[in-house]
Kinemage of the C-alpha trace (Angstrom):
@kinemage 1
@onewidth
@group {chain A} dominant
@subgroup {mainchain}
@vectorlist {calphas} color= white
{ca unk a 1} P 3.613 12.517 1.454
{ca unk a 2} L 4.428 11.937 5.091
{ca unk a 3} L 6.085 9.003 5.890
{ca unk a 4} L 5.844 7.622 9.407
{ca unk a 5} L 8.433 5.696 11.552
{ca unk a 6} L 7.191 2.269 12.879
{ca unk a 7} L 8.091 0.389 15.393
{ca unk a 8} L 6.663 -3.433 14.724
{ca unk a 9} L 5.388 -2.839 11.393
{ca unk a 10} L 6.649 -1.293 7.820
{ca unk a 11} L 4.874 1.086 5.629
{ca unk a 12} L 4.504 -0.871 2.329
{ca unk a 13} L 2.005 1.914 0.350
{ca unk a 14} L 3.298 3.209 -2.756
{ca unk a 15} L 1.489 6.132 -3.580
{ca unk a 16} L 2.492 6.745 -6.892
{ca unk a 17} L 1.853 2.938 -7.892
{ca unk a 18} L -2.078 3.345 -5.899
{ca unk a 19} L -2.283 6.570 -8.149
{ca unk a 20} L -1.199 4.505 -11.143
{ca unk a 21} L -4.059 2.593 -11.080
{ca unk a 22} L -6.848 4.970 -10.261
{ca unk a 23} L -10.221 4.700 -10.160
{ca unk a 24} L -10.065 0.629 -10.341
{ca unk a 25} L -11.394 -0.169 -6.618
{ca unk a 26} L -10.677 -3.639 -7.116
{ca unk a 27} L -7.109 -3.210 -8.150
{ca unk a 28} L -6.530 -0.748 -4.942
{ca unk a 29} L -8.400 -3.550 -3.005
{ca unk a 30} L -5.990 -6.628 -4.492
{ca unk a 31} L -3.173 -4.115 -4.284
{ca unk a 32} L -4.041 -3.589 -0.044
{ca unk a 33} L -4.852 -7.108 0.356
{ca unk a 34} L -1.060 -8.049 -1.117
{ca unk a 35} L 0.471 -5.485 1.371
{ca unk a 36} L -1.140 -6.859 4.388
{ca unk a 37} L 0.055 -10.206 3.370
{ca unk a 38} L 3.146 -9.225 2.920
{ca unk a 39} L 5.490 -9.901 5.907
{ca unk a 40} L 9.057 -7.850 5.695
């Protein structure tokens, strides 16, 4: 995985937890929605 500096914003995606959970579109959807709430 290729990480990518950013200037204004951080990268939040965890891979290995997305991968955890599948197949489950609404857990990768609630798991998304919680990043781009998140402000760090």
């Amino acid at each position: 995985m290729v990480v990518k500096n950013f200037q204004h914003v951080n990268y939040l995606w965890n891979e290995s937890k997305a991968s955890e959970m599948g197949d489950d579109q609404v857990a990768l959807f609630l798991y998304r929605s919680t990043l781009v709430g998140t402000i760090s």
